[in-house]
TORGUGU-551641 format. One record per residue (C-alpha): x, y, z. Coordinates in steps of 0.25 Angstrom, whole numbers, plus 5000, padded with zeros to 4 digits. Example, Ala and Ser with C-alpha at 12.3 -4.5 7.8 and 13.67 -1.06 7.14 Angstrom:
BEGIN
r px = 5049 | py = 4982 | pz = 5031
r px = 5055 | py = 4996 | pz = 5029
END
This chain:
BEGIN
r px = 4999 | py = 4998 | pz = 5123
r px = 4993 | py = 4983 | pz = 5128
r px = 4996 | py = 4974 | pz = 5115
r px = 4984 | py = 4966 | pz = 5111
r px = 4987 | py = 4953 | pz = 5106
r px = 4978 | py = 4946 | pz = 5096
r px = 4980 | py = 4932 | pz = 5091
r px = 4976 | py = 4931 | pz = 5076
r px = 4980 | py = 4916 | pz = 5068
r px = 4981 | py = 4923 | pz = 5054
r px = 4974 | py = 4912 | pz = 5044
r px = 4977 | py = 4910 | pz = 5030
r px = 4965 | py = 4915 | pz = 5021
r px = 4956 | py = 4905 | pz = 5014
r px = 4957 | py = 4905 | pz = 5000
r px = 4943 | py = 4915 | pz = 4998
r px = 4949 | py = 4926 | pz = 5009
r px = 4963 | py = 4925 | pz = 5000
r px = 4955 | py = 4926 | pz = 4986
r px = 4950 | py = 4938 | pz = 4991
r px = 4962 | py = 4943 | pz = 4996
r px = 4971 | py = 4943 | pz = 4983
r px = 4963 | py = 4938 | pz = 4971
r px = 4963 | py = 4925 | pz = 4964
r px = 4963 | py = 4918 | pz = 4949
r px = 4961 | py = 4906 | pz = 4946
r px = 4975 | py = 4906 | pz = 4934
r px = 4982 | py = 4913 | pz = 4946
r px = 4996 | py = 4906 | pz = 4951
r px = 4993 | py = 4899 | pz = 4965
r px = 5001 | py = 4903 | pz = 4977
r px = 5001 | py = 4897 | pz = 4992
r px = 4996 | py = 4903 | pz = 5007
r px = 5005 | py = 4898 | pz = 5018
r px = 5000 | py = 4887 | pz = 5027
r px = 5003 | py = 4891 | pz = 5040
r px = 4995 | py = 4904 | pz = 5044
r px = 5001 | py = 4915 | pz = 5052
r px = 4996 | py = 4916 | pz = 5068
r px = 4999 | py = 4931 | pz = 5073
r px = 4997 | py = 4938 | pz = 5085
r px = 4994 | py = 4953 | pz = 5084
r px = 4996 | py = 4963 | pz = 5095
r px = 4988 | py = 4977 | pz = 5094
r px = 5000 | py = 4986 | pz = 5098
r px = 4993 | py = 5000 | pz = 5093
r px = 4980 | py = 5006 | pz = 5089
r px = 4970 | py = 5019 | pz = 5086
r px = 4982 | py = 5022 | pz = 5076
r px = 4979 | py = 5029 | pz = 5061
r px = 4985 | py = 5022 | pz = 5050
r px = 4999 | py = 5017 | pz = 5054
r px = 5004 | py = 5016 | pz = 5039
r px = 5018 | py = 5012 | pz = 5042
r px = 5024 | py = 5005 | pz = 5055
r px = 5041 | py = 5004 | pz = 5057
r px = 5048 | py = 5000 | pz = 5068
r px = 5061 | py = 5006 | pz = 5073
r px = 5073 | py = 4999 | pz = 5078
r px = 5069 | py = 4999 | pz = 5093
r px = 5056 | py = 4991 | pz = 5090
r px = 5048 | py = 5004 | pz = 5090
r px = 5036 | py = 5006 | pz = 5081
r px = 5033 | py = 5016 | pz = 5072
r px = 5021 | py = 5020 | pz = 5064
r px = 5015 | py = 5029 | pz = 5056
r px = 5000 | py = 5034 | pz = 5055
r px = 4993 | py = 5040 | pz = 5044
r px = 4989 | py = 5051 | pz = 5050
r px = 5003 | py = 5058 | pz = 5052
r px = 5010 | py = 5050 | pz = 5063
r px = 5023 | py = 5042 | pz = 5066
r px = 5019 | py = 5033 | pz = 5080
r px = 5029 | py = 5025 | pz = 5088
r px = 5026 | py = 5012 | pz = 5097
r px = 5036 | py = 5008 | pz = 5107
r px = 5034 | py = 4997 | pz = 5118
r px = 5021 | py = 4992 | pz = 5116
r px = 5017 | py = 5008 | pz = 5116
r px = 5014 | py = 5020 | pz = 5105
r px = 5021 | py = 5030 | pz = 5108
r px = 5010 | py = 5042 | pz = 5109
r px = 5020 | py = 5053 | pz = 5103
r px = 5021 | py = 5051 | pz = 5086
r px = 5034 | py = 5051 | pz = 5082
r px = 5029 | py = 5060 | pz = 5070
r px = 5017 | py = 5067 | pz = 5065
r px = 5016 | py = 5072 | pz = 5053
r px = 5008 | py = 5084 | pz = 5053
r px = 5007 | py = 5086 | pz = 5037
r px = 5000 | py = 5071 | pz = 5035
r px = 4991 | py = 5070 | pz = 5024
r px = 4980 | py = 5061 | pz = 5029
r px = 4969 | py = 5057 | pz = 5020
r px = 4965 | py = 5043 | pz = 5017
r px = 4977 | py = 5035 | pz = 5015
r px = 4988 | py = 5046 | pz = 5017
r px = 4997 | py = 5050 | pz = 5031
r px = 5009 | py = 5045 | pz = 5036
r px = 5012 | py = 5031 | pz = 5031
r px = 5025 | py = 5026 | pz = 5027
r px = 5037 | py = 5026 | pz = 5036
r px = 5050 | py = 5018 | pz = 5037
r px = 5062 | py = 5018 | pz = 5044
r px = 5076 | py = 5021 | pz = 5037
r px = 5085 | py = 5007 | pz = 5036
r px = 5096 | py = 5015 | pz = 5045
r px = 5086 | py = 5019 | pz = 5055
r px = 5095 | py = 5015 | pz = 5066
r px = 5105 | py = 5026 | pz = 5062
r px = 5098 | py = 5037 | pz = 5057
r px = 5082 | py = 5035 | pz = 5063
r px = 5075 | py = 5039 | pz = 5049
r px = 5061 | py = 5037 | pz = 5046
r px = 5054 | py = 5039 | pz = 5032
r px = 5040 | py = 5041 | pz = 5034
r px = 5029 | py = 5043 | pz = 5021
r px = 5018 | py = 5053 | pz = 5022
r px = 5008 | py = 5061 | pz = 5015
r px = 5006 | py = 5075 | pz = 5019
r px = 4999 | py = 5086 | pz = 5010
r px = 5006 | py = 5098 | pz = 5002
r px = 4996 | py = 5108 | pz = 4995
r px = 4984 | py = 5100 | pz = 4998
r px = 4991 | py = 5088 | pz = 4992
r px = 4995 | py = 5073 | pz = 4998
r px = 5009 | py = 5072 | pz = 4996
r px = 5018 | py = 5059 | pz = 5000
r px = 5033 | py = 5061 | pz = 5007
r px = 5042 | py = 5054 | pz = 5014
r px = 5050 | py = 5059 | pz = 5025
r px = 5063 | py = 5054 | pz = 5033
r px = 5064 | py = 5057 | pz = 5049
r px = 5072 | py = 5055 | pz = 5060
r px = 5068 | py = 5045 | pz = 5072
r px = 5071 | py = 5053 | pz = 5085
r px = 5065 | py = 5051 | pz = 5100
r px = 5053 | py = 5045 | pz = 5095
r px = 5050 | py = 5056 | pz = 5083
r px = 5052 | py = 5058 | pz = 5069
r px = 5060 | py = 5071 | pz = 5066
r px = 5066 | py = 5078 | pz = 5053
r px = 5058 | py = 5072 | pz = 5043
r px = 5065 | py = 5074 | pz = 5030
r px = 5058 | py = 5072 | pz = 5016
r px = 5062 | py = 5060 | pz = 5008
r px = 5051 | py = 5063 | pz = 4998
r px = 5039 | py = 5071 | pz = 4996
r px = 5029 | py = 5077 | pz = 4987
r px = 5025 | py = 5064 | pz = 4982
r px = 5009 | py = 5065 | pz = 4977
r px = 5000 | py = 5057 | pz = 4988
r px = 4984 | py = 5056 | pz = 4989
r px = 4974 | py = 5049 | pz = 4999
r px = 4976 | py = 5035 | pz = 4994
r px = 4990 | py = 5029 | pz = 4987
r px = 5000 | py = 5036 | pz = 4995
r px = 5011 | py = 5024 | pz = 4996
r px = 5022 | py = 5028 | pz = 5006
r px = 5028 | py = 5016 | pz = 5010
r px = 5042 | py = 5018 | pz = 5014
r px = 5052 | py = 5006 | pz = 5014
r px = 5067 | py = 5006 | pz = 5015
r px = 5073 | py = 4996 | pz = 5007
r px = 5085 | py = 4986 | pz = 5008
r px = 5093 | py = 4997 | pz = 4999
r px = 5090 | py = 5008 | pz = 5009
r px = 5081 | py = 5015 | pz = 5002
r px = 5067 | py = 5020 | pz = 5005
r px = 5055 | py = 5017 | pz = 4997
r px = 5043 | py = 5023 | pz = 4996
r px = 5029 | py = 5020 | pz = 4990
r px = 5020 | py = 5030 | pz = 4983
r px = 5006 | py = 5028 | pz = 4978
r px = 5001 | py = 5035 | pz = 4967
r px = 4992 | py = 5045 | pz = 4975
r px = 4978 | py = 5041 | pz = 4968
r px = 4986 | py = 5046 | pz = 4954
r px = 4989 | py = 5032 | pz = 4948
r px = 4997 | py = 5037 | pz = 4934
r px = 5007 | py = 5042 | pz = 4946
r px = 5011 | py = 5029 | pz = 4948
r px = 5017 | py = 5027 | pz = 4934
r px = 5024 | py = 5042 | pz = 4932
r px = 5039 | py = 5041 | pz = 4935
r px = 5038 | py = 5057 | pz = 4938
r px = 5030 | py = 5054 | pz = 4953
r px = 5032 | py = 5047 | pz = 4964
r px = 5017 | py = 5041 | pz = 4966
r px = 5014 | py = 5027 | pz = 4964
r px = 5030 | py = 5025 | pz = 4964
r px = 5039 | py = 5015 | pz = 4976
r px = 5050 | py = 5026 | pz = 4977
r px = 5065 | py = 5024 | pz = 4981
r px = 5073 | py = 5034 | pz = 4990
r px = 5086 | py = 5036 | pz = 4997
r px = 5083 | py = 5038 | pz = 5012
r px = 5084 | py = 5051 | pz = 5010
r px = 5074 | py = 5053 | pz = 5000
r px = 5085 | py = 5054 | pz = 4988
r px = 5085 | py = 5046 | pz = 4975
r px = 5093 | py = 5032 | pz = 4974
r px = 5103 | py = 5031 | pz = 4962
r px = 5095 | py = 5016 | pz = 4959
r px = 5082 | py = 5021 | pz = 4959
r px = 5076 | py = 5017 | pz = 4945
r px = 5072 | py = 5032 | pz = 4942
r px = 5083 | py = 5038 | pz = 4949
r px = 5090 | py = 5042 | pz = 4934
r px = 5077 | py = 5044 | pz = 4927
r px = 5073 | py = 5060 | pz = 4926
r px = 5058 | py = 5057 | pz = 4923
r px = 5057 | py = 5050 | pz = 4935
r px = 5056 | py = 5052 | pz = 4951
r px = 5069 | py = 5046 | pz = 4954
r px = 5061 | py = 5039 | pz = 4967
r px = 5054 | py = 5031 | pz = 4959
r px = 5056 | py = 5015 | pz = 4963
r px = 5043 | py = 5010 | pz = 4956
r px = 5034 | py = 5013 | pz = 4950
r px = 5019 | py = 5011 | pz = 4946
r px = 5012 | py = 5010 | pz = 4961
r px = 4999 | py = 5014 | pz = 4964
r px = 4999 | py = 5013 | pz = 4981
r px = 5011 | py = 5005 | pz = 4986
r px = 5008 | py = 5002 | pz = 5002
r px = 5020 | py = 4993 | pz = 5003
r px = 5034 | py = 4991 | pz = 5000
r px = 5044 | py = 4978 | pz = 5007
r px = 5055 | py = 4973 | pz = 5003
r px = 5059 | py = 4958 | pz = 5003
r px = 5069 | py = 4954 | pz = 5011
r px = 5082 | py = 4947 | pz = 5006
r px = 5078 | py = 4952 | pz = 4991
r px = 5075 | py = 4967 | pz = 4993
r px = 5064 | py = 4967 | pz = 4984
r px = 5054 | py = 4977 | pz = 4985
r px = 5039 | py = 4973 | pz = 4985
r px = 5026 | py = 4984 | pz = 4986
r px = 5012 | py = 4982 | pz = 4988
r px = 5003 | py = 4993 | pz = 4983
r px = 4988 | py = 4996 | pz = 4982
r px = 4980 | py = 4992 | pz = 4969
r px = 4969 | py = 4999 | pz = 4963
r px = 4958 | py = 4991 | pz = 4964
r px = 4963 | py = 4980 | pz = 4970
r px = 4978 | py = 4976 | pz = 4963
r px = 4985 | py = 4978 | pz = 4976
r px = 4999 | py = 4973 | pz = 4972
r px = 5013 | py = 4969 | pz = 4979
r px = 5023 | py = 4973 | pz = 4970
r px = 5039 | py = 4970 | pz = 4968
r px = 5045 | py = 4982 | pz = 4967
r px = 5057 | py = 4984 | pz = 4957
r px = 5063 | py = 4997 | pz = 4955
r px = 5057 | py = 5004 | pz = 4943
r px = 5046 | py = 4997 | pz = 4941
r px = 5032 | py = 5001 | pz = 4936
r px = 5021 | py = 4994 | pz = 4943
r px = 5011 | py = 5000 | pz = 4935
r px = 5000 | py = 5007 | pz = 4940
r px = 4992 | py = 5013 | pz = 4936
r px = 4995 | py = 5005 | pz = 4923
r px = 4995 | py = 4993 | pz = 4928
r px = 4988 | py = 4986 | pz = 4941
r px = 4981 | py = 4973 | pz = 4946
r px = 4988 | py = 4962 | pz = 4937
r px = 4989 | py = 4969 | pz = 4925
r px = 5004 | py = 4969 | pz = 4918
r px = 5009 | py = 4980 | pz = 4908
r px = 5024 | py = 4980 | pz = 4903
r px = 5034 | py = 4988 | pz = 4912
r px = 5023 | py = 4986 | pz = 4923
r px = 5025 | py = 4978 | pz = 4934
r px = 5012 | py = 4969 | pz = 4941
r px = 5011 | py = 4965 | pz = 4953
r px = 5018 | py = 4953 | pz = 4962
r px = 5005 | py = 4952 | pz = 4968
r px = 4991 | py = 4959 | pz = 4965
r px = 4976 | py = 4959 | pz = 4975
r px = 4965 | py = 4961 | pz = 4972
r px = 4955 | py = 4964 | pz = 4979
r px = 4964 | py = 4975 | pz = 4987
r px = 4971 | py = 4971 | pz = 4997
r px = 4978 | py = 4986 | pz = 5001
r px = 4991 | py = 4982 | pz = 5003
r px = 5000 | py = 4991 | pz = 5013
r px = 5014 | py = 4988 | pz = 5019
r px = 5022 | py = 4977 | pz = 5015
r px = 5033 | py = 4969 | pz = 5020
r px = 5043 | py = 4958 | pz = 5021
r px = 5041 | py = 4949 | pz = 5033
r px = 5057 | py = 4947 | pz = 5039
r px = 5054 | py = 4945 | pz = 5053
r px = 5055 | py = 4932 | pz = 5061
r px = 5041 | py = 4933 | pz = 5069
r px = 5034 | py = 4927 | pz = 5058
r px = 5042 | py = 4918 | pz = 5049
r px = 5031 | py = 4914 | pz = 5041
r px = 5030 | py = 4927 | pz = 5036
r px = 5046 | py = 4929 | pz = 5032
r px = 5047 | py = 4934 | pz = 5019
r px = 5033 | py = 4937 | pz = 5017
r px = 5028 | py = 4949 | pz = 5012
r px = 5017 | py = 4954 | pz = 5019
r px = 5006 | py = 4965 | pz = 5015
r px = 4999 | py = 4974 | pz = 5024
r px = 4984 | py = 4975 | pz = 5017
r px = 4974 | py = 4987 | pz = 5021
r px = 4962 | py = 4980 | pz = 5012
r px = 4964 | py = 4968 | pz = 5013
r px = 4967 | py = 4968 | pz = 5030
r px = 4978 | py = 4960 | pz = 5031
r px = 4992 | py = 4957 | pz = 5029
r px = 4996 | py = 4948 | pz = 5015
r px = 5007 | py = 4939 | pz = 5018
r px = 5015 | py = 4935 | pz = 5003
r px = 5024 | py = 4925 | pz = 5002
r px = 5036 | py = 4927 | pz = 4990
r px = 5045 | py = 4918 | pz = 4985
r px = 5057 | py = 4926 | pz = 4973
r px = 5045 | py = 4936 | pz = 4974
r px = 5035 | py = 4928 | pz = 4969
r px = 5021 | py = 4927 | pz = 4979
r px = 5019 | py = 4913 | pz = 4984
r px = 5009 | py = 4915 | pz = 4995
r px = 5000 | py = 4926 | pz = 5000
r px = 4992 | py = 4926 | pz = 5015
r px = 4983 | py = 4935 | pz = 5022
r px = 4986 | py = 4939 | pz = 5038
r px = 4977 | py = 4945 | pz = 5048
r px = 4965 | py = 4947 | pz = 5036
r px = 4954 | py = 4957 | pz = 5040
r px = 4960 | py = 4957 | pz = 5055
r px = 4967 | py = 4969 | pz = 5057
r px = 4961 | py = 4977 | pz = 5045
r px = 4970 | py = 4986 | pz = 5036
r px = 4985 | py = 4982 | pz = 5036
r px = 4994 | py = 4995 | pz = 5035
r px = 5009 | py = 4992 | pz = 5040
r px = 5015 | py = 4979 | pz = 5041
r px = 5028 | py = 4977 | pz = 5047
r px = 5036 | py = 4968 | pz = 5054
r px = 5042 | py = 4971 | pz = 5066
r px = 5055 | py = 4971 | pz = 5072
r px = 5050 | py = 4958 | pz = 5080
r px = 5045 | py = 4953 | pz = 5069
r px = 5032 | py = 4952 | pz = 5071
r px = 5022 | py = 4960 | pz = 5061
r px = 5015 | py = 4973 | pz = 5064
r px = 5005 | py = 4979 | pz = 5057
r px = 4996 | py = 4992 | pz = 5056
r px = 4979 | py = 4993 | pz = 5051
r px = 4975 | py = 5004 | pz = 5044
r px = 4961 | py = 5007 | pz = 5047
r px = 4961 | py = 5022 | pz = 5047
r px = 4961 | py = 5022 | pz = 5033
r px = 4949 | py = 5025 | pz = 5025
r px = 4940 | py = 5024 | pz = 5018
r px = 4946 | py = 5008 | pz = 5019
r px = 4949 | py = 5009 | pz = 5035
r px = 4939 | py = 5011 | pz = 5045
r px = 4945 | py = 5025 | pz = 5048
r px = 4941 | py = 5023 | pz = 5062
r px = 4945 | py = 5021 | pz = 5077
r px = 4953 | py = 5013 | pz = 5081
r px = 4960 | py = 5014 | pz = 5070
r px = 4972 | py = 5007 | pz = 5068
r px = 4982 | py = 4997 | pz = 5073
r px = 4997 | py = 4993 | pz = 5072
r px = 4997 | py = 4978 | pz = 5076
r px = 5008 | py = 4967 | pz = 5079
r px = 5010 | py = 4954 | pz = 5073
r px = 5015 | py = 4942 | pz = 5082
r px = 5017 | py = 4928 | pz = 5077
r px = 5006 | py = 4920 | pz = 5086
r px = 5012 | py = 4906 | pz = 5084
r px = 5000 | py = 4901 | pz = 5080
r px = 4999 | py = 4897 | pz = 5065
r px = 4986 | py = 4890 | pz = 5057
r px = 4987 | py = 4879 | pz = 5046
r px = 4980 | py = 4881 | pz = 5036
r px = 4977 | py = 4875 | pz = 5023
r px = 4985 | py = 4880 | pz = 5009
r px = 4976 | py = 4890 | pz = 5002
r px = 4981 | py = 4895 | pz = 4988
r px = 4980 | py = 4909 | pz = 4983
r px = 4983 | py = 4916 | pz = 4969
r px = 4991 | py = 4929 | pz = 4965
r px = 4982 | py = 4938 | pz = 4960
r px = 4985 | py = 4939 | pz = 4946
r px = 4970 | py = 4945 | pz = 4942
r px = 4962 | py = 4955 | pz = 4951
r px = 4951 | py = 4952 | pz = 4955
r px = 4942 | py = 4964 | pz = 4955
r px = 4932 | py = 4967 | pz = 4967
r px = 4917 | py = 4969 | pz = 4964
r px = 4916 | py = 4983 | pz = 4967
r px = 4906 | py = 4993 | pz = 4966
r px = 4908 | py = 5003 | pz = 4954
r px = 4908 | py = 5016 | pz = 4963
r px = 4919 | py = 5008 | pz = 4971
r px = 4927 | py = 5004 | pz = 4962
r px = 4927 | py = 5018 | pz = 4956
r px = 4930 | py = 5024 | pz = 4970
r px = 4943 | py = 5015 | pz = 4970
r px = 4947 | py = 5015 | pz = 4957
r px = 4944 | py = 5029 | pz = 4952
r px = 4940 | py = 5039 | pz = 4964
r px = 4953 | py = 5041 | pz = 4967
r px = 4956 | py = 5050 | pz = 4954
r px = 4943 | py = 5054 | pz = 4949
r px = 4936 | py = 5055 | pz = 4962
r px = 4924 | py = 5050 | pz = 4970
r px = 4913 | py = 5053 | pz = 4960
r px = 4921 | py = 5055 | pz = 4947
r px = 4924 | py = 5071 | pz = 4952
r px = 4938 | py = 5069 | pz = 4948
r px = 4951 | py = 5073 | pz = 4959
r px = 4963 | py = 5080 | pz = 4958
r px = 4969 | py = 5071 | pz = 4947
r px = 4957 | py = 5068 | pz = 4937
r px = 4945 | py = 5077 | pz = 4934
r px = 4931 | py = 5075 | pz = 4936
r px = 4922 | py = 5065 | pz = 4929
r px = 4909 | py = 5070 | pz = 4932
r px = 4899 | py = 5074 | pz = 4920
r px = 4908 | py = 5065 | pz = 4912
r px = 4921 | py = 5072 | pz = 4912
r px = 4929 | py = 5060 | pz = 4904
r px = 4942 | py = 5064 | pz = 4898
r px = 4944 | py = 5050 | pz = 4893
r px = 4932 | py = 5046 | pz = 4885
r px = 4917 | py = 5049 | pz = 4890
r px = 4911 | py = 5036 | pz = 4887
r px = 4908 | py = 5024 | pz = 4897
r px = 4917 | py = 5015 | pz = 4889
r px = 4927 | py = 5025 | pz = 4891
r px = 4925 | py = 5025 | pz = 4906
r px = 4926 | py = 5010 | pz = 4906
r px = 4939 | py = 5011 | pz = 4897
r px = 4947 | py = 5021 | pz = 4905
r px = 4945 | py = 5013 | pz = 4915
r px = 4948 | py = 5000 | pz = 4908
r px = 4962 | py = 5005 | pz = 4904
r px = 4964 | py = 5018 | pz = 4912
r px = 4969 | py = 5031 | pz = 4907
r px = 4983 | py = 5029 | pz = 4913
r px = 4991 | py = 5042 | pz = 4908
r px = 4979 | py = 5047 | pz = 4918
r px = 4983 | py = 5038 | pz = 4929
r px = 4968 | py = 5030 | pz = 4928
r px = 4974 | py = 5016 | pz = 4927
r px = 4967 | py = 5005 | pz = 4920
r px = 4959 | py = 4997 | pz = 4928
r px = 4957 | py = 4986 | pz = 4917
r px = 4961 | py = 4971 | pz = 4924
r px = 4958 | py = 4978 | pz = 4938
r px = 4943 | py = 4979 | pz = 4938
r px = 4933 | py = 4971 | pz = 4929
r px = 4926 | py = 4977 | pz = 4916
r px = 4914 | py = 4976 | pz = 4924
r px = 4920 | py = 4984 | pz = 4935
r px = 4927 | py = 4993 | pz = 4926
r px = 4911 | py = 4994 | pz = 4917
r px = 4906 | py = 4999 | pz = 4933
r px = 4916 | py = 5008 | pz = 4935
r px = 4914 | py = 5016 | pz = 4920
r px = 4898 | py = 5016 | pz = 4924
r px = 4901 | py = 5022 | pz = 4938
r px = 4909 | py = 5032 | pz = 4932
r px = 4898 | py = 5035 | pz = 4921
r px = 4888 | py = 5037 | pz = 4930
r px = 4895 | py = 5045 | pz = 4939
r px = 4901 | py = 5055 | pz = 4929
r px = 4888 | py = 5059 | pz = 4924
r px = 4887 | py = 5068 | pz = 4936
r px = 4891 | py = 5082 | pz = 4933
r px = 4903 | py = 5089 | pz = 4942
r px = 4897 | py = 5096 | pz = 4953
r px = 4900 | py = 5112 | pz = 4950
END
């Protein structure tokens, strides 16, 4: 395949495009954008793909990706390699589910083992495993279960897969569109779990002595974690993870931990919960997250940089002992959704979109792309801008039916006809008070023994007064017979 250079010069946001971006307050703590923008040139190495979720690259410089719709492609010298290395026949493909995360085993050069996450169905239900095969002549063979059975759905599957300095593998689950998952020790939704390579428990884990718990459990509290790096020299471990409305977060994750949802979300604080490192609103969809270590780009070196679908473009963040000092946007609205974001074995950046993806994604030819990142020499001064950590969200003016739709379809359904988890509300079927003021205060403060977490701080009282009258109106129809 002919690589098709393009010559971008990546310029730093003005202060409006970045207000947009993250969310501002006037009390907030100021931080500072670099001065020197970042020029890159990007090559077009592969297209007409569906959803490459996860790329990897083996010791021999190779390629390896994995699309959603149930295979596992190879790209070697400039070419991809017609035959898949797998297909997985039992692939459950709806909306955001497939083949997604995949990782190669820290002793790959010995033992040539793979982990890949899917989803696939048992009795018409979407399930999430993790399976270990063997790398041989170009195919993966004798795929062996790590872990299985773990509950999934259309939206907030997880399945990052990550080995960490320790040599163990961890794995993110969502909570599968049942939030009160997420805070039950019993399942492994809404969790970061912790495995040996060969799927049994470490002695360290923080649950591994506890008989009320799943001994996988890492953390604890997550709603749709899409990233997982850990920071070189330190070893500590940093998620980022879709909010509900909004309140995307990165997260330091430490053994244990309860992140809070669906107790807690956005900026709220609540004893023995942890917040956020960092909080956006509006949405920014965050996916893969990483460490720059490479030498190509030495103004990224110990960056952590973000992959975002919504927001199209890549958010670099500067630390210093963990602490946020600076945040940039790259490649904004160029390339559209950002899905893998990984650094090469010569250092430069590659990246995959994720346009097959309703109903966000067009959904339509040519689909997608994995493209390469090359330093283009070329940098732009440009004047200082100051930015603010989100500390308060800032709500987007949205129509009641929508926010309905993101905020509660997904458990009581399109039109309030209920799903598998809640029953309907048509004709007024309210089991926790039949008044508007009780619409508007189960939605103020959540039922959380339900799983409906409160959306109080997250949304306005207006927003929260549109949704109660949406709902009104709509559950005076009567159930279709």
């Amino acid at each position: 395949m002919k690589l098709r250079p393009v010559y971008v010069v990546v310029l730093l946001c003005c202060a409006v495009m970045i207000s947009a971006f993250i969310g501002t307050n006037k009390t907030d703590k100021k931080i500072r954008l670099a001065d020197t923008a970042i020029g890159f040139k990007i090559d077009t190495l592969i297209t007409n793909v569906i959803v490459p979720w996860q790329i990897t690259f083996l010791p021999d410089g190779s390629m390896l990706f994995t699309e959603r719709a149930g295979r596992v492609r190879i790209y070697r010298d400039k070419k991809l390699l017609p035959k898949p290395a797998l297909t997985v026949s039992d692939i459950a493909l709806d909306k955001k589910t497939g083949l997604l995360g995949m990782c190669l085993h820290p002793a790959f050069t010995q033992n040539k083992w793979i982990y890949i996450a899917s989803n696939y169905t048992d009795n018409n239900r979407i399930r999430v495993r993790v399976a270990r095969y063997d790398f041989r002549n170009d195919s993966l063979i004798n795929p062996f279960t790590i872990i299985k059975d773990i509950p999934g759905n259309q939206n907030h599957t997880g399945c990052r897969l990550i080995f960490g300095p320790d040599k163990k593998l961890y794995i993110t689950t969502g909570d599968a569109d049942q939030p009160i998952l997420a805070q039950d020790l019993k399942a492994l939704n809404g969790k970061i779990l912790r495995v040996n390579d060969d799927g049994t428990i470490p002695t360290d884990n923080p649950f591994a002595k506890n008989d009320t718990a799943r001994k996988e459990i890492w953390s604890y509290g997550h709603r749709n974690p899409q990233g997982l790096a850990f920071e070189p020299g330190t070893g500590i471990l940093f998620d980022s993870e879709h909010g509900p409305t909004g309140g995307d977060e990165i997260n330091i994750i430490k053994p244990g931990e309860n992140y809070g949802w669906p107790v807690i979300h956005h900026q709220d604080t609540r004893g023995g919960m942890i917040s956020p490192l960092l909080e956006y609103t509006p949405s920014i969809g965050p996916s893969e997250a990483m460490f720059y270590n490479g030498n190509a780009f030495p103004e990224l070196k110990g960056n952590l940089l973000v992959a975002c679908l919504r927001a199209e473009s890549i958010l670099r963040i500067a630390l210093n002992n963990y602490k946020p000092i600076s945040q940039e946007v790259l490649l904004k609205k160029q390339y559209g959704r950002i899905r893998s974001l990984v650094t090469g074995p010569d250092g430069y950046l590659y990246i995959s979109t994720s346009h097959y993806d309703p109903p966000e994604g067009k959904g339509e030819p040519p689909y997608d792309m994995i493209l390469r990142l090359r330093p283009s020499n070329e940098k732009v001064k440009q004047r200082v801008q100051s930015i603010a950590i989100n500390k308060k969200s800032v709500a987007q003016k949205q129509t009641a039916a929508l926010m309905f739709q993101q905020l509660c379809a997904a458990c009581h359904g399109d039109h309030l006809q209920g799903t598998e988890k809640t029953k309907s509300l048509l004709g007024r079927n309210f089991s926790h008070g039949a008044s508007k003021a009780a619409i508007v205060n189960n939605i103020t403060n959540g039922i959380i023994a339900k799983g409906m977490p409160s959306w109080r701080g997250a949304i306005s009282e207006k927003d929260i007064a549109k949704i109660a009258d949406y709902v009104w109106i709509t559950s005076k129809r009567k159930p279709s017979k």
